[in-house]
C-alpha positions as CSV (number, residue, x, y, z in Angstrom):
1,X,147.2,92.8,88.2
2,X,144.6,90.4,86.8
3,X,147.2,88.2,85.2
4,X,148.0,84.6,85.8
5,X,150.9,84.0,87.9
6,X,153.3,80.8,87.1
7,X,155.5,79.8,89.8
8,X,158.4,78.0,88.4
9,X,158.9,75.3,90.7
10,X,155.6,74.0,91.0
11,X,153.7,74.9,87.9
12,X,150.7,76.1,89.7
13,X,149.2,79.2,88.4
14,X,147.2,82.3,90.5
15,X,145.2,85.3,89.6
16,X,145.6,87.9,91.4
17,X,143.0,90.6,91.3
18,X,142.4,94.6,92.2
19,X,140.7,95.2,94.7
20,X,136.7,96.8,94.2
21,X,136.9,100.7,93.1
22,X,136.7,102.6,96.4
23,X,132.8,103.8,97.0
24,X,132.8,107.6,97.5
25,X,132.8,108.7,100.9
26,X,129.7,110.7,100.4
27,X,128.0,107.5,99.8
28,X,129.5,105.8,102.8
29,X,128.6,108.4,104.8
30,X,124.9,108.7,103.7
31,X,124.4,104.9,103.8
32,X,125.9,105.1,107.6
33,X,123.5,107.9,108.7
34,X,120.4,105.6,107.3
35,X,121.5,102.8,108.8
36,X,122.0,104.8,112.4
37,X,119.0,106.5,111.7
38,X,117.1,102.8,112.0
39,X,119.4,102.3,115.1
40,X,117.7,105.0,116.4
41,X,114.5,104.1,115.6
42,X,114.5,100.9,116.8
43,X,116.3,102.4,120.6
44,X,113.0,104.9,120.2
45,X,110.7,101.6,120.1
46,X,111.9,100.4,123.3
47,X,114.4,97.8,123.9
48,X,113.6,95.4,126.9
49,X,116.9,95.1,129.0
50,X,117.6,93.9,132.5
51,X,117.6,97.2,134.8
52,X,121.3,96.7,135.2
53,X,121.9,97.1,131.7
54,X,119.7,100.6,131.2
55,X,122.5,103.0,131.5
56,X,124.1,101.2,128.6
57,X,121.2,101.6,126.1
58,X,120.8,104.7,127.3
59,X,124.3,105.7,126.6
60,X,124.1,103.6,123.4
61,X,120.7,106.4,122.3
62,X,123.1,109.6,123.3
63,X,126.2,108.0,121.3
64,X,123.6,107.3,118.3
65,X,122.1,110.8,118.5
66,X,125.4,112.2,118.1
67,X,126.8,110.1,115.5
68,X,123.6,111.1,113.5
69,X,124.5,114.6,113.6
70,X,127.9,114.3,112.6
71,X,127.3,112.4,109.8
72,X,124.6,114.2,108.5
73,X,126.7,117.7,108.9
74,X,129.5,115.9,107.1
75,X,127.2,115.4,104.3
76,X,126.6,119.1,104.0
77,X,130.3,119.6,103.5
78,X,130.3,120.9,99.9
79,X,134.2,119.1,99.8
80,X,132.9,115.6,99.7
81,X,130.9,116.0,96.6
């Protein structure tokens, strides 16, 4: 795939290129649970909102708790290694 294309009526010439080799998911996945893990950090903090908007940070903290322990039992799956 990385070879110059001519096109005959115009002479013009492309490359066209792979795309990057796929990361493995158990990377993905780890580099996911650090980033949520700073989400979470930062919601722990305290975030200054308007009162009307508290139920949605708060649901934003349960959704991010969660998400944190899916992905870190999907890292324990001895499958993605």
């Amino acid at each position: 795939m990385n070879e110059a294309i001519t096109f005959r009526d115009t002479g013009d010439s492309t490359v066209l290129h792979k795309w990057p080799k796929a990361r493995p998911l158990h990377a993905v996945i780890a580099e996911t649970l650090a980033n949520v893990e700073l989400l979470l950090t930062q919601l722990e903090a305290g975030v200054r909102v308007a009162d009307s908007q508290r139920g949605l940070v708060r649901d934003l903290f349960v959704a991010t708790q969660r998400q944190r322990d899916v992905l870190a039992a999907a890292l324990r799956l001895e499958e993605l290694e």
